[in-house]
C-alpha positions as a Markdown table, in Angstrom:
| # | Residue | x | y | z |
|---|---|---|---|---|
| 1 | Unk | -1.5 | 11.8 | 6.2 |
| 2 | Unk | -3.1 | 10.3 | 3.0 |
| 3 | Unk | -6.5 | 11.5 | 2.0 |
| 4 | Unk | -8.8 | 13.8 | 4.7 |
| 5 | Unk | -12.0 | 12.0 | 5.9 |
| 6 | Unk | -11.8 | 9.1 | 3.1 |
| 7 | Unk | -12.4 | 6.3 | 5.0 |
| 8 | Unk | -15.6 | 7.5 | 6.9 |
| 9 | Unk | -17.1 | 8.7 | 3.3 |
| 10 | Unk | -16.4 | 5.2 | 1.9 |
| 11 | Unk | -17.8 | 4.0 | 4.9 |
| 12 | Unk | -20.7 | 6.4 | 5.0 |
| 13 | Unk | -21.6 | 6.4 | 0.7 |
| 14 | Unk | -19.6 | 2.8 | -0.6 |
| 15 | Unk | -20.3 | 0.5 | 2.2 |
| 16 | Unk | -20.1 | -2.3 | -0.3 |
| 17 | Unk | -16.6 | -1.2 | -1.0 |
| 18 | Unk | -15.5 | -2.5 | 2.4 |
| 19 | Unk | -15.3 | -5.8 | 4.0 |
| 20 | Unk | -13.4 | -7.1 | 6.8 |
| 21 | Unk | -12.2 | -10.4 | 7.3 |
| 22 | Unk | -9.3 | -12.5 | 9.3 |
| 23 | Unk | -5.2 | -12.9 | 8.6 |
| 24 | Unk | -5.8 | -16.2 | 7.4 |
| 25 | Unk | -8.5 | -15.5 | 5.1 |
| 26 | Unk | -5.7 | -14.3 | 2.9 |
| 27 | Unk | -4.0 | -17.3 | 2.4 |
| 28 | Unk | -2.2 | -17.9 | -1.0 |
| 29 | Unk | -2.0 | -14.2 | -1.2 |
| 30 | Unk | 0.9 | -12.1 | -2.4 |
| 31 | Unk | 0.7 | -8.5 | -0.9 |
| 32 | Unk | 3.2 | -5.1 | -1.6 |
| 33 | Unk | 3.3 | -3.6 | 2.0 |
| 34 | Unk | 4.4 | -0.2 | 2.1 |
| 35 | Unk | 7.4 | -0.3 | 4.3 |
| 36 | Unk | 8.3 | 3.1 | 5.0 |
| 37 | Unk | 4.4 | 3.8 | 7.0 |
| 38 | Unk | 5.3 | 0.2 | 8.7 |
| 39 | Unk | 8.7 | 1.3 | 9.8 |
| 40 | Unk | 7.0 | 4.4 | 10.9 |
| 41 | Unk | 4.0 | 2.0 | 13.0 |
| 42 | Unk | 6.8 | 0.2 | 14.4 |
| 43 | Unk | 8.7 | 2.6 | 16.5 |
| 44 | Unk | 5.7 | 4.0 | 17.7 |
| 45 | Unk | 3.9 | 1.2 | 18.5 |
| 46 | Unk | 7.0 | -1.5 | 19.7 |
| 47 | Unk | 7.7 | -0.1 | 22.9 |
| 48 | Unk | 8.9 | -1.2 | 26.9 |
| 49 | Unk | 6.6 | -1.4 | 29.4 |
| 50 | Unk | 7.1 | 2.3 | 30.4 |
| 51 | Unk | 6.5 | 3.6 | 26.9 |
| 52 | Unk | 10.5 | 3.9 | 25.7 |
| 53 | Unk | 11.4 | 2.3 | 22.4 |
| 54 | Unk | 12.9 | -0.6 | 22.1 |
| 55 | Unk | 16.7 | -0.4 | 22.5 |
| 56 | Unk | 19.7 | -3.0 | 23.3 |
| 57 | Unk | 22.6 | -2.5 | 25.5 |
| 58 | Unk | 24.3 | 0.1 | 23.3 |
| 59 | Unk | 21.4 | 2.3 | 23.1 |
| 60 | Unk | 20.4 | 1.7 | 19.5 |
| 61 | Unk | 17.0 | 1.6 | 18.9 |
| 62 | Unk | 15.1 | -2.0 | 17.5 |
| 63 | Unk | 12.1 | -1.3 | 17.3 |
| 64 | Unk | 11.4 | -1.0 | 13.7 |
| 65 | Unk | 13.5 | -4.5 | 13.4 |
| 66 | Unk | 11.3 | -6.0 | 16.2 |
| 67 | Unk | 8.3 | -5.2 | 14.2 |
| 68 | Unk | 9.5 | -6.0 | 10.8 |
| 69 | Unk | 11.0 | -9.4 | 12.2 |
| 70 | Unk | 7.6 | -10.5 | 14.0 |
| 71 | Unk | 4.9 | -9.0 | 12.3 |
| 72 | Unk | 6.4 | -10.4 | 8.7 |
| 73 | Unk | 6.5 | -13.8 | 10.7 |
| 74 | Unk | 2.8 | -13.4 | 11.2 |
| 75 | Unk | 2.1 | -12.8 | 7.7 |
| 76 | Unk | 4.0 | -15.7 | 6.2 |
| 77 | Unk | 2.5 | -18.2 | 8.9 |
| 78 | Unk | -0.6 | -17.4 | 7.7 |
| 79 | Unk | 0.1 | -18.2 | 4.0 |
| 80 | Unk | 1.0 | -14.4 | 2.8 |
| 81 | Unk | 3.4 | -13.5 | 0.7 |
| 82 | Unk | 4.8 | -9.7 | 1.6 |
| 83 | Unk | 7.3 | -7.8 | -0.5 |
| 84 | Unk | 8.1 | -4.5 | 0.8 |
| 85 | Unk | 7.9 | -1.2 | -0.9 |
| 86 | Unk | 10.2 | 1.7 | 0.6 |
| 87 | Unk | 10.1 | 4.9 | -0.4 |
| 88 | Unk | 12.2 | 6.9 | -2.9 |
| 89 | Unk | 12.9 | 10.7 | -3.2 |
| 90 | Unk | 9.7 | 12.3 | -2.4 |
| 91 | Unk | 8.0 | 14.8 | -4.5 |
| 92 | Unk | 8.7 | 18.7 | -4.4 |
| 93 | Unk | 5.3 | 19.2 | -4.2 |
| 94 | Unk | 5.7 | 17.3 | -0.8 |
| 95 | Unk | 7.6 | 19.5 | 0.5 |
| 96 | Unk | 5.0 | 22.1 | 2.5 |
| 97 | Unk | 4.3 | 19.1 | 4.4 |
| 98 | Unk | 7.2 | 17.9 | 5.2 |
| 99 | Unk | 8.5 | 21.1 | 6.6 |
| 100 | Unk | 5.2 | 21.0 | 8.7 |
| 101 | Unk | 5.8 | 17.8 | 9.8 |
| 102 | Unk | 9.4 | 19.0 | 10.9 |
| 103 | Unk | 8.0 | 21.8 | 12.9 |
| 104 | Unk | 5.7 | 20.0 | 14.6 |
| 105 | Unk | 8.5 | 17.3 | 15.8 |
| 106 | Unk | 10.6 | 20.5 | 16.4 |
| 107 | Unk | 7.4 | 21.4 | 19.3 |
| 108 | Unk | 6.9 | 18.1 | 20.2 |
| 109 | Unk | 10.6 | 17.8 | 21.5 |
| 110 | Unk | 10.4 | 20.8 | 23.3 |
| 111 | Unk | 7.3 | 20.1 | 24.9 |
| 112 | Unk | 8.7 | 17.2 | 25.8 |
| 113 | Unk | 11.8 | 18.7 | 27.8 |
| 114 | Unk | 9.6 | 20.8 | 29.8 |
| 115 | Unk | 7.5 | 17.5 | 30.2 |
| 116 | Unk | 10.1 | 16.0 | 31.9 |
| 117 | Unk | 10.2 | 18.3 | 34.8 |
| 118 | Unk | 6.2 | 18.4 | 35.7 |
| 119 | Unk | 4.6 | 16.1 | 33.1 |
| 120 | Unk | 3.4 | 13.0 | 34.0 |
| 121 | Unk | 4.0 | 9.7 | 32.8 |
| 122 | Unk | 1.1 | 9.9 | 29.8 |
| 123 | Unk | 1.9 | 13.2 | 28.7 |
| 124 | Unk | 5.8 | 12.3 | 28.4 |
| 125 | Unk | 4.8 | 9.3 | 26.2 |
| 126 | Unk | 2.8 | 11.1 | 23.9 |
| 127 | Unk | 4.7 | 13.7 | 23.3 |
| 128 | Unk | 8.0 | 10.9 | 22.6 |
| 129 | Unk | 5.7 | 9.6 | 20.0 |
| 130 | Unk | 4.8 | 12.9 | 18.4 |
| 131 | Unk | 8.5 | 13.2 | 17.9 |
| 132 | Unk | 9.3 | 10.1 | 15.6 |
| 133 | Unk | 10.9 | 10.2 | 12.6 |
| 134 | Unk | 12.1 | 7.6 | 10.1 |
| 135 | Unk | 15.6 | 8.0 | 9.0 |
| 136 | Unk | 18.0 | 6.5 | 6.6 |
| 137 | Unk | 19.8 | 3.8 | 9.1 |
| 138 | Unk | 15.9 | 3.1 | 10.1 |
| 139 | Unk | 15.4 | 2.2 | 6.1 |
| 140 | Unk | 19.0 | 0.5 | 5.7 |
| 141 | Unk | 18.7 | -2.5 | 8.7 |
| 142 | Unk | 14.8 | -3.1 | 7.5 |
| 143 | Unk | 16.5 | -4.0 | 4.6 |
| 144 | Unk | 19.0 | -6.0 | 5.9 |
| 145 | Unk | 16.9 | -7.8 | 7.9 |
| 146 | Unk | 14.3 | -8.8 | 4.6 |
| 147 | Unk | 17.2 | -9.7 | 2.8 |
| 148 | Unk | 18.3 | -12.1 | 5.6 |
| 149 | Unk | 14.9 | -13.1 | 6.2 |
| 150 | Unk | 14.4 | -14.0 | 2.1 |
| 151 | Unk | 12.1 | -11.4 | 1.7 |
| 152 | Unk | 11.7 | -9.3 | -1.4 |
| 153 | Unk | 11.5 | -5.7 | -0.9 |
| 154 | Unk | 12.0 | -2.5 | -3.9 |
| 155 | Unk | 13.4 | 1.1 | -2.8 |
| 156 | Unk | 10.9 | 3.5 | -5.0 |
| 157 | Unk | 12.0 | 5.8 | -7.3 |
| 158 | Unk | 9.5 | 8.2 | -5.6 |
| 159 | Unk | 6.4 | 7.3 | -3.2 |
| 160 | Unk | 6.4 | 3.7 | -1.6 |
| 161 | Unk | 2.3 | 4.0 | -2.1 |
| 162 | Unk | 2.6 | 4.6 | -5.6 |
| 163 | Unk | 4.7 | 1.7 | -6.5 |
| 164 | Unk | 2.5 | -0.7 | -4.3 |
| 165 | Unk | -0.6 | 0.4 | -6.4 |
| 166 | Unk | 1.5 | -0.3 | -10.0 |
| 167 | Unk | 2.4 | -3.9 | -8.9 |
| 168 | Unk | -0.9 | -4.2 | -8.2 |
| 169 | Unk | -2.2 | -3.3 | -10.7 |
| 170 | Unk | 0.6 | -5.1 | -12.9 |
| 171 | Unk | -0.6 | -8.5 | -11.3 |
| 172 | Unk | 2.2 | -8.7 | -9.2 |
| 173 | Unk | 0.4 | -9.0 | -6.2 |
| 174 | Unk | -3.4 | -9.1 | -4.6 |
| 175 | Unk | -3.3 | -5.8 | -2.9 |
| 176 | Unk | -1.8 | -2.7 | -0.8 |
| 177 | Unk | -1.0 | -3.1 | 2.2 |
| 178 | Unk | -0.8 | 0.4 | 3.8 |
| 179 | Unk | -2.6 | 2.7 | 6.1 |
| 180 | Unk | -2.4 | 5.6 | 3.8 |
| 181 | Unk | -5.6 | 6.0 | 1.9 |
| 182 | Unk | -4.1 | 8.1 | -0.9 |
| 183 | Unk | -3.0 | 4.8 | -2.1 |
| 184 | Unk | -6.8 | 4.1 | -3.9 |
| 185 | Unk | -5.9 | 7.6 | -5.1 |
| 186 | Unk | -2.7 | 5.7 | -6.5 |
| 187 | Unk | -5.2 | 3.2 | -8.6 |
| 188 | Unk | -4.3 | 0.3 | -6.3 |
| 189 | Unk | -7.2 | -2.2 | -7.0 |
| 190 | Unk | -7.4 | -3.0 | -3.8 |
| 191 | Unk | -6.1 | -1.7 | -0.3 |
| 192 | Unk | -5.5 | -4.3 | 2.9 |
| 193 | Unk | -5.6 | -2.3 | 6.5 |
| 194 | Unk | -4.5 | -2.9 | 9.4 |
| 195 | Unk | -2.3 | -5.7 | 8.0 |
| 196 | Unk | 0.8 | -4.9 | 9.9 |
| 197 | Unk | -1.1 | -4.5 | 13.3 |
| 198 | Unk | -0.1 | -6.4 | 16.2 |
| 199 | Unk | -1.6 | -9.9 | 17.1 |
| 200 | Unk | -2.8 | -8.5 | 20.5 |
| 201 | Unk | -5.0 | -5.4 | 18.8 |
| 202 | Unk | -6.8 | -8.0 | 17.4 |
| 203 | Unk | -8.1 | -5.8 | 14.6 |
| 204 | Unk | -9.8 | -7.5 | 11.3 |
| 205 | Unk | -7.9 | -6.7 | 8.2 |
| 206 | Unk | -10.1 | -3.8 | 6.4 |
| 207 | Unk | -10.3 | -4.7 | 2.3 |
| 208 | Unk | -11.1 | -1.7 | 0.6 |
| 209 | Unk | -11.7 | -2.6 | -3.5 |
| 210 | Unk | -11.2 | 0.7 | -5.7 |
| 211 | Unk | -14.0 | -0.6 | -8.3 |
| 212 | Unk | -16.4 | -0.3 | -5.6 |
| 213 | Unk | -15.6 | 2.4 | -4.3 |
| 214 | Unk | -16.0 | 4.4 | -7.5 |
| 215 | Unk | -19.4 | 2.5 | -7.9 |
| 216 | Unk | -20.8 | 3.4 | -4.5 |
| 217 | Unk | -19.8 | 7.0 | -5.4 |
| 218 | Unk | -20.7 | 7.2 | -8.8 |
| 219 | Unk | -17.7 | 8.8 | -9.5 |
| 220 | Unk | -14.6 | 8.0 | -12.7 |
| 221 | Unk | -11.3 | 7.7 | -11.8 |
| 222 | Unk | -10.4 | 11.0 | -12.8 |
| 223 | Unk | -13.4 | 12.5 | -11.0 |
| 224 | Unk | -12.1 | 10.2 | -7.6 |
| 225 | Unk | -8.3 | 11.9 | -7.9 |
| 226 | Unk | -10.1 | 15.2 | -8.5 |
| 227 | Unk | -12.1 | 14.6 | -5.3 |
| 228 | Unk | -9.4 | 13.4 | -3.3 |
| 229 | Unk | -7.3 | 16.4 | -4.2 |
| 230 | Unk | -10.1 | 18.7 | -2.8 |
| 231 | Unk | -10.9 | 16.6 | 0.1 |
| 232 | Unk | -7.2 | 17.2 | 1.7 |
| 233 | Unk | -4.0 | 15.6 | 0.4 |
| 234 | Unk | -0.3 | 15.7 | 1.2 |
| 235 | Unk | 0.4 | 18.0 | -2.0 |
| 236 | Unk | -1.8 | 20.9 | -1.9 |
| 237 | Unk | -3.2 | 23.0 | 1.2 |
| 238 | Unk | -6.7 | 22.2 | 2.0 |
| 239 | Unk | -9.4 | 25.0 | 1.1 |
| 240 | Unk | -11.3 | 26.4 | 3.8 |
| 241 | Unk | -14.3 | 24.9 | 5.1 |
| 242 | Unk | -14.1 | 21.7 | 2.5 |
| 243 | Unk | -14.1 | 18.3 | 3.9 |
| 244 | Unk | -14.8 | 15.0 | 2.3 |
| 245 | Unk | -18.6 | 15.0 | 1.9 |
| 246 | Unk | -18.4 | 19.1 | 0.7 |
| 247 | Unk | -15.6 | 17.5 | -1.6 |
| 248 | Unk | -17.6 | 14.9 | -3.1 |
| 249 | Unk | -20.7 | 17.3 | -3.7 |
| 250 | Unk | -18.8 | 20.2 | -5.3 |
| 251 | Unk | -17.1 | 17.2 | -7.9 |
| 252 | Unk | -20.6 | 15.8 | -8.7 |
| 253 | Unk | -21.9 | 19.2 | -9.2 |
| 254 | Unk | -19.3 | 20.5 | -11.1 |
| 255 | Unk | -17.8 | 17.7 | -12.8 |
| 256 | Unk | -14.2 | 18.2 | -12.3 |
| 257 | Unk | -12.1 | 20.3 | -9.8 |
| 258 | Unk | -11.1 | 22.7 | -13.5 |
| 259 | Unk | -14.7 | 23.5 | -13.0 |
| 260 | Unk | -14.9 | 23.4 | -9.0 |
| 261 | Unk | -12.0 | 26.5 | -9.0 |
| 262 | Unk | -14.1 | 28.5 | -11.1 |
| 263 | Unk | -17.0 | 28.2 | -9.4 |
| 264 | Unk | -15.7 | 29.2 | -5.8 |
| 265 | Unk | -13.8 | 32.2 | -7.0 |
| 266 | Unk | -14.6 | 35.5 | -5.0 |
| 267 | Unk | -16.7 | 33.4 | -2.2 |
| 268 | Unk | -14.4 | 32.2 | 1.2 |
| 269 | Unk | -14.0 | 28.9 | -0.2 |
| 270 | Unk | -12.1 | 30.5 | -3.1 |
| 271 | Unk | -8.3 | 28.6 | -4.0 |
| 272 | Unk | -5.3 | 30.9 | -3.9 |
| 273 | Unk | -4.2 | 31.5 | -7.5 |
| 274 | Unk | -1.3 | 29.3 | -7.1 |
| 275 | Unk | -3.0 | 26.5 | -5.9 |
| 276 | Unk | -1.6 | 23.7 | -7.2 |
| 277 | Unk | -4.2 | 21.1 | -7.9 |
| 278 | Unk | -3.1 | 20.6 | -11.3 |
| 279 | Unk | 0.1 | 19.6 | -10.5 |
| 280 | Unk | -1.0 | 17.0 | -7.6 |
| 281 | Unk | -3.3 | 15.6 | -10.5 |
| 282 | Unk | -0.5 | 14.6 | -12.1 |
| 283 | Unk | 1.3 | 13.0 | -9.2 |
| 284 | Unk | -1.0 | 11.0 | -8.6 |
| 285 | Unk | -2.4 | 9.9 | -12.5 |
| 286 | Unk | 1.3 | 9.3 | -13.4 |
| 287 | Unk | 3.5 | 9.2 | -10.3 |
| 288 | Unk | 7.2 | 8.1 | -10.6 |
| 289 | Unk | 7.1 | 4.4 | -10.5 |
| 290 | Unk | 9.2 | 1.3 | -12.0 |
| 291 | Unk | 6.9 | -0.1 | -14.2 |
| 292 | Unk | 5.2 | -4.0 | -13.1 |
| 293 | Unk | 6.8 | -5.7 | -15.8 |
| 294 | Unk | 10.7 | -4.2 | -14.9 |
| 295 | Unk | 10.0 | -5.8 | -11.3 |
| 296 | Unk | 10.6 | -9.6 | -10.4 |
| 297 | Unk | 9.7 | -10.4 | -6.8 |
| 298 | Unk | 11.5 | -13.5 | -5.7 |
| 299 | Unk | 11.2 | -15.2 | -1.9 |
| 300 | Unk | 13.6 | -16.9 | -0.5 |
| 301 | Unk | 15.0 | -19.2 | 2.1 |
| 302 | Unk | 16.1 | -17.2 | 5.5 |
| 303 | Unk | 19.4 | -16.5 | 5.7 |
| 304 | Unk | 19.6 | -18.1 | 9.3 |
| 305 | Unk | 23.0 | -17.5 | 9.9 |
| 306 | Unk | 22.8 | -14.3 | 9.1 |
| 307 | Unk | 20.0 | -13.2 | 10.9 |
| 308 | Unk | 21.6 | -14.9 | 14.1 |
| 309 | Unk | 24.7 | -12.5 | 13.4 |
| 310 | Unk | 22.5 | -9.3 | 12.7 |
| 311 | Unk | 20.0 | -9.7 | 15.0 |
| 312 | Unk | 21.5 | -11.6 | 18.4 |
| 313 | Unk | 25.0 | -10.5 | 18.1 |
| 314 | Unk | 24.6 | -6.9 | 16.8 |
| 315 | Unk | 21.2 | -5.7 | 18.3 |
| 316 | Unk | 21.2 | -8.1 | 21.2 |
| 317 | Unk | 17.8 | -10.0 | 20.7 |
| 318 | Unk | 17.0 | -13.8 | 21.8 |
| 319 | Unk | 19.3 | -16.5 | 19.9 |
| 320 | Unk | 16.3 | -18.9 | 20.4 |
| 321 | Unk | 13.2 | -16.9 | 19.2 |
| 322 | Unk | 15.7 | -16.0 | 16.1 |
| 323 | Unk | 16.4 | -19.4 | 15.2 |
| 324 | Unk | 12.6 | -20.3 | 15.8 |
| 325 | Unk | 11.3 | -17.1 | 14.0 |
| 326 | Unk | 13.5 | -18.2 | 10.9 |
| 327 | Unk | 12.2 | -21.5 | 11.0 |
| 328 | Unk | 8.8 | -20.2 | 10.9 |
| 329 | Unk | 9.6 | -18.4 | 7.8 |
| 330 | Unk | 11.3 | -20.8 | 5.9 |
| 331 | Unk | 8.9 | -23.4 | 6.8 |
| 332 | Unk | 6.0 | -21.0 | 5.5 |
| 333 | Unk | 7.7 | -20.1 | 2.2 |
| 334 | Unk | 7.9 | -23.6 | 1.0 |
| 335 | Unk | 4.5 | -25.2 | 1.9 |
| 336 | Unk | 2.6 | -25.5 | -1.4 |
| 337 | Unk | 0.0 | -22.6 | -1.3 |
| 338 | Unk | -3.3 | -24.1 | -2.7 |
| 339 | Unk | -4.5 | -22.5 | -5.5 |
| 340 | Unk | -7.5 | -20.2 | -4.2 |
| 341 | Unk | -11.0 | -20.9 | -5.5 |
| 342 | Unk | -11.4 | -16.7 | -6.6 |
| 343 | Unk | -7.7 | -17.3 | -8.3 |
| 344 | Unk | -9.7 | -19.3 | -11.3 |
| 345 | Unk | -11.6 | -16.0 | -12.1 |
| 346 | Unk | -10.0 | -12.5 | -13.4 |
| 347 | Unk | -11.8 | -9.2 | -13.3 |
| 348 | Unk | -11.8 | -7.4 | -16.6 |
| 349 | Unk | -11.4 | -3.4 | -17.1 |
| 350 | Unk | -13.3 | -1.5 | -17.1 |
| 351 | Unk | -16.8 | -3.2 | -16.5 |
| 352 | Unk | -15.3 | -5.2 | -13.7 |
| 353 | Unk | -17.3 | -8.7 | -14.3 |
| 354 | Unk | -15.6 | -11.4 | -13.5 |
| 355 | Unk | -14.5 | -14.2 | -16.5 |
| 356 | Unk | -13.3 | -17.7 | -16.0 |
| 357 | Unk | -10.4 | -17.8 | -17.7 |
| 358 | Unk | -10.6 | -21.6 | -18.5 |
| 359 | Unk | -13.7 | -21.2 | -20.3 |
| 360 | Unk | -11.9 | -17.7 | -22.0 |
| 361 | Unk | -8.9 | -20.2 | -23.2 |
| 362 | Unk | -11.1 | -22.9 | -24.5 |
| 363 | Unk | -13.0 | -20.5 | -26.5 |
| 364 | Unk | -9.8 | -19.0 | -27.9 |
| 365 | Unk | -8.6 | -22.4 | -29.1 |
| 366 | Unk | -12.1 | -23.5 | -30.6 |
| 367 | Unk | -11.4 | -19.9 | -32.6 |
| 368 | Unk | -8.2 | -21.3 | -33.6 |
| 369 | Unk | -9.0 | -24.2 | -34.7 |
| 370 | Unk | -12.1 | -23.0 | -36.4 |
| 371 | Unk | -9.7 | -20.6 | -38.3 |
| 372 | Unk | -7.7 | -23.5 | -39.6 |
| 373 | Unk | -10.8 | -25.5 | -40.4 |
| 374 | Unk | -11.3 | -22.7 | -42.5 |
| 375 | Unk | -7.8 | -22.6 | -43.9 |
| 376 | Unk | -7.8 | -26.3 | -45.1 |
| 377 | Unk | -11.5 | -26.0 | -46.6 |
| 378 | Unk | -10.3 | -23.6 | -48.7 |
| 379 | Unk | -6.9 | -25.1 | -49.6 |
| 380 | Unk | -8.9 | -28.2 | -50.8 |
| 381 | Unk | -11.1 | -25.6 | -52.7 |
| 382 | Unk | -7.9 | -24.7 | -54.3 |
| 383 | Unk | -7.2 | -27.6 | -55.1 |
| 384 | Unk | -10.3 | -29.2 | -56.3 |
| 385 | Unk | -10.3 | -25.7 | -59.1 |
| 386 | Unk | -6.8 | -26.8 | -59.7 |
| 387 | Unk | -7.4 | -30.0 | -61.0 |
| 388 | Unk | -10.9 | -29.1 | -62.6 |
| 389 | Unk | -8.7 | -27.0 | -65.3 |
């Protein structure tokens, strides 16, 4: 679900924060994508002509390996570098949700029965797609097919979102790709949309840079995760009547969401006394990630073979477009990625201007050497007294 109404207040108060631009545009770029919400995409969106999943002859379903094998083709052809980010145990403050979730899959297959006798088409499909659900053998042949495709990918300890936002913020990579916005809420620098889209959507790839959004609201971090919470989040029910713009108003007249509980006690906006907004405050200021500098991300040549056994012999898909597809990839791994003109420049916490670091490493050596200068001037002081006496 990620974060109620975030992207139309970004959109309405931080327009700066957003920018669209093209695939390629992103050339030289190495991106965390959160696997589990692609997965997810995938066997919704990969489908047959009459709206089934994909499925070969034994019945098994390929439609999360379709995507995975295709879309990832996409992105290294056009000079990115994805490592994939599945998720972990999730939280037990997650689990309201996910019972909800359950339930409404539970009514979606039933609906869809009684569908099936006097539905039409339309209706059937939707209510198929209402009843997806990611599942551990879903998870286990994605990653499979990355290994056999050379592609790094990291099982969370906890949520896939969280861990994208700590390599990026660890350098690792550029940015997040995920649909989820609760990933800004994560401290990812910066969020790519829309990334895993199919070619034929033809949907620009939304960049969303954390920094600006904070600016365009005029809000801290702490205040943004307090807003966030408020605004509607997978961990706490929302309060009545309180959207995103309400949200954002009651933080910046309050100051935190300590003070926002307070001040809606005994009026119908008031949060149940064991409202856990604390808790979810936590979650998502130190969520249950491996730490950047515990993680080494390596690509590698496709295992062609492989993917020829997996793919064409166990899940029944084209031997040519295989072979071709694997080509693709290892042909786009090894060209020599140009080094990007905004890669000479880093952006410094917490003011966020940007400094060459060329310039920054010069002026560290003339420091050094200007502190040796100073060492030998006064050895030869030293020595000059030394001999005086």
């Amino acid at each position: 679900m990620g974060i109620k109404g975030l992207t139309n207040l970004i959109s309405d108060v931080a327009p700066k924060a957003i920018r669209q631009l093209e695939m390629k545009n992103l050339f030289g770029r190495k991106v965390a994508v959160d696997a589990s919400m692609s997965i997810y995409q995938f066997l919704i969106a990969v489908r047959q002509q009459d709206g089934q999943q994909l499925m070969n002859e034994s019945g098994e379903t390929t439609s999360h390996l379709m995507g995975f094998f295709y879309r990832t083709i996409r992105m290294v052809e056009n000079g990115i570098k994805p490592a994939y980010v599945f998720d972990g145990k999730p939280p037990d403050l997650k689990s309201g949700v996910l019972k909800k979730r359950f339930a409404k899959r539970a009514e979606a297959t039933e609906e869809g029965e009684d569908a099936k006798e006097t539905g039409t088409v339309e209706e059937i499909d939707k209510l198929s797609r209402r009843t997806v659900r990611v599942t551990k053998e879903h998870n286990e042949e994605c990653q499979r097919l990355l290994k056999l495709m050379g592609i790094p990918f990291i099982i969370a300890p906890s949520e896939a979102e969280a861990q994208c936002a700590e390599l990026c913020r660890g350098g690792l990579v550029y940015g997040t790709g995920s649909e989820d916005m609760d990933t800004l809420t994560f401290s990812s620098p910066i969020i790519l949309r829309h990334l895993t889209f199919s070619e034929q959507r033809k949907l620009p790839i939304d960049v969303i840079e954390l920094s600006e959004v904070l600016k365009g609201m005029e809000l801290t971090m702490d205040e943004f995760i307090d807003m966030c919470i408020l605004s509607g989040c997978d961990y706490v029910d929302p309060l009545p009547k309180i959207g995103a713009k309400t949200a954002l108003k009651l933080i910046k007249d309050h100051g935190d969401l300590d003070a926002v509980v307070e001040a809606l006690k005994d009026t119908p906006r008031a949060a149940p006394e064991d409202w856990p907004y604390r808790e979810a405050r936590e979650l998502f200021k130190h969520p249950d990630v491996l730490k950047a500098e515990e993680v080494d991300l390596k690509w590698e040549d496709p295992d062609i073979e492989g993917l020829v056994d997996f793919l064409v012999r166990d899940k029944g898909f084209n031997e040519d477009r295989v072979r071709k597809g694997a080509a693709k990839i290892k042909s786009g791994l090894q060209t020599k990625q140009q080094g990007r003109l905004d890669g000479f420049f880093t952006k410094a916490a917490p003011s966020g201007e940007f400094i060459n670091p060329m310039k920054r490493k010069a002026e560290e050596e003339a420091k050094a050497n200007k502190g040796k200068k100073g060492k030998k001037g006064d050895d030869k002081s030293k020595a000059k007294a030394k001999g005086q006496k």
